[in-house]
N, C-alpha and C positions, 0 to 999 in steps of 0.2 A: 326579472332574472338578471338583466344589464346591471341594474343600480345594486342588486345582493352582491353581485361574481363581483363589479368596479371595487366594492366596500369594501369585502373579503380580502381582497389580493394585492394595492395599491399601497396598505399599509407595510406591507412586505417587501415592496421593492424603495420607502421613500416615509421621509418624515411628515404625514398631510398635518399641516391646520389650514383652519375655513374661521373666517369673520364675517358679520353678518348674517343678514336671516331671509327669507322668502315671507313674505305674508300674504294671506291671501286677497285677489285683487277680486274679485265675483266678478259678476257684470260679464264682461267685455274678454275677460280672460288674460293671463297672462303669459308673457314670449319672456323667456330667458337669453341673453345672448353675451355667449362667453366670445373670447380671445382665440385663435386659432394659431397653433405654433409647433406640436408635435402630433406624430401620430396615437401618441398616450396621453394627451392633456384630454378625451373626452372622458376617456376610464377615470382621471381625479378628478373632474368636475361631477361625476355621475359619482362618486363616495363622497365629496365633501357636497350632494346635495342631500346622498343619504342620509349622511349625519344629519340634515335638517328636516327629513320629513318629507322631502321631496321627490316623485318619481316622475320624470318626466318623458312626455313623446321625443323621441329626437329623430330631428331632418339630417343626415345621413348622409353621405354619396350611394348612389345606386349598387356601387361595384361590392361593397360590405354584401348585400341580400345572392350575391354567388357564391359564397363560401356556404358551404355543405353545412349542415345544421344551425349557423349563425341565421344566415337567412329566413330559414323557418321560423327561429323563435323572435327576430324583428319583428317578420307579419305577424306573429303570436300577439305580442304584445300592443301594437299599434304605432309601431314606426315606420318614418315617413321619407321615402326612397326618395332620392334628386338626383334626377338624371339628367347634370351639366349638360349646357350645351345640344341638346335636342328638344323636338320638337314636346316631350312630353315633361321639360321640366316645368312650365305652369300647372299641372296636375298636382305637383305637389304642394303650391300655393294652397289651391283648392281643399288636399287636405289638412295644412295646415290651419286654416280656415275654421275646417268643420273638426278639427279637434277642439280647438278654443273656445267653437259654441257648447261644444259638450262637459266645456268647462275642465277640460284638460291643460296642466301646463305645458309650454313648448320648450325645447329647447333648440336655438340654433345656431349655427357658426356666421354670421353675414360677410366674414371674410372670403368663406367660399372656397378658400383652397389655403395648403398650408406654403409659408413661405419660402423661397429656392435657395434660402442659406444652407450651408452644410455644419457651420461652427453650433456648440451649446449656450452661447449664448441667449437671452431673453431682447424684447425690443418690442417696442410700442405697434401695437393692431394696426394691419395695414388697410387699403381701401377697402371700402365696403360697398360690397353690389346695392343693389336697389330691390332687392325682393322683400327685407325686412321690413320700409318704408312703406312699401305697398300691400303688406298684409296690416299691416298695423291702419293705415291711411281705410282698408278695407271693413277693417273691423271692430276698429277701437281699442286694440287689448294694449294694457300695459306694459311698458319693459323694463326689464331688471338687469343692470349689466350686470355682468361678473367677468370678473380677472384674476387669469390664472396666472403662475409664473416658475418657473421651475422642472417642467416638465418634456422641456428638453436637456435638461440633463441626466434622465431618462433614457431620451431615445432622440438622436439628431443625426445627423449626415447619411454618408454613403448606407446600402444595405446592409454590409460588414459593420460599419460603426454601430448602425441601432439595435443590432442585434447584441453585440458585442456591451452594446449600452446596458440593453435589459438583463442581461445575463450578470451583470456585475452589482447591478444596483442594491441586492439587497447587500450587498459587501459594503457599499458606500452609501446608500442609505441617502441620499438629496434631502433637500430641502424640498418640500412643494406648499405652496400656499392656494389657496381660493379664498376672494373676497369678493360679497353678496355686495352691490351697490344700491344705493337707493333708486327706487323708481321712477320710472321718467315717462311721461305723456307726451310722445310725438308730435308737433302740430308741423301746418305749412305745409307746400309742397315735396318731393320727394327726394328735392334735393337737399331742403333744409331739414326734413326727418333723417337723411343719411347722415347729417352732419353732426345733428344733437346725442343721434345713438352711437357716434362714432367718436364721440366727445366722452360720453359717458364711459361708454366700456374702459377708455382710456386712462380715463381716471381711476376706475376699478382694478385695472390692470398694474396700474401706479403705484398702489397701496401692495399690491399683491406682491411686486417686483421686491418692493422697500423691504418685507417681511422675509423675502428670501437672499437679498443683500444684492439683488440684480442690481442693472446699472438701469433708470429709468427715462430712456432718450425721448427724443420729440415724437408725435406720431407723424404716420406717414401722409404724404399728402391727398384729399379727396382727389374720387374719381369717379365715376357714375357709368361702369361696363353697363352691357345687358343685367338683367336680375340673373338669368341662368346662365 
């Protein structure tokens, strides 16, 4: 239902193209891990995976599953609550886990939160927690960065701005790109897994930036928070 309504609606407010492809990883299974920048970059990453075929589990913030009917149709589908910051956000490791055995693909944000600018501007994937490291370190599965870019200009600042964003877009019509990166095998420990997939996405994000005439600045520097 997420990947139909994303695909349906996304073209509406915004110019998508997507490069790149997902293929299938068997085995071990494979984690998607896009860029995190607006509250509307999952909706384009969830239509331009459409476009390819792809429906994925996505790890989520908690607070999405109290909205009245949304909620429901997460659990429906098998999405995967992360409840920052408490004691039960390892549970969702756990299912992230046991979706990959089941041979599901994942999707996740390892940024973990969106970033405290207010401007629309785009800018290179900032630190990344350590939970991706460690399912990956747990399980095998492969990762596929992906980089979005464009999708704050959409939806970016104050509550008045983003609102005011969505409402106008289909007037203006943005630019949004997604680009599928080549996949990447983790190794080392969990510092040097955060650094490879934080290299990657960046690079993914880079291409992504170019296509929508962003400015492509440096990434931000490692840092190695809790996972949750």
């Amino acid at each position: 239902m997420l990947s139909r309504t994303a695909a349906s609606l996304v073209p509406l407010f915004g110019r998508l193209s997507v490069t790149g492809t997902v293929a299938p990883a068997g085995g071990s299974g494979t984690v998607l891990v896009a860029n995190h920048t607006s509250l509307t970059d999952p909706a384009v990453v969830l239509a331009a995976l459409h476009r390819l075929g792809v429906r994925p589990v996505v790890m989520a913030t908690a607070g999405l599953w109290r909205v009245p009917l949304l909620g429901r149709a997460l659990d429906a589908e098998g999405h995967i609550p992360v409840a920052r910051g408490t004691a039960r956000a390892s549970a969702a490791l756990d299912a992230a886990a046991e979706a990959l055995a089941q041979g599901r693909v994942l999707l996740m944000y390892a940024e973990g939160r969106l970033p405290a600018r207010t401007d629309a501007a785009d800018s290179a994937p900032g630190p990344f927690r350590s939970g991706l490291a460690r399912l990956t370190e747990r399980t095998g599965a492969l990762v596929v960065p992906i980089g979005q870019a464009g999708a704050r200009r959409l939806s970016s600042g104050s509550t008045v701005k983003q609102l005011a964003g969505v409402a106008t877009a289909p007037l203006r019509r943005p630019s949004l790109h997604v680009h599928v990166g080549a996949p990447v095998r983790l190794t080392g420990d969990v510092a040097a897994r955060t650094d490879q997939a934080h290299a990657a996405v960046t690079d993914a994000w880079r291409t992504a930036a170019a296509q929508v005439g962003a400015q492509a600045g440096e990434p931000a520097r490692r840092s190695f928070p809790s996972a949750r």
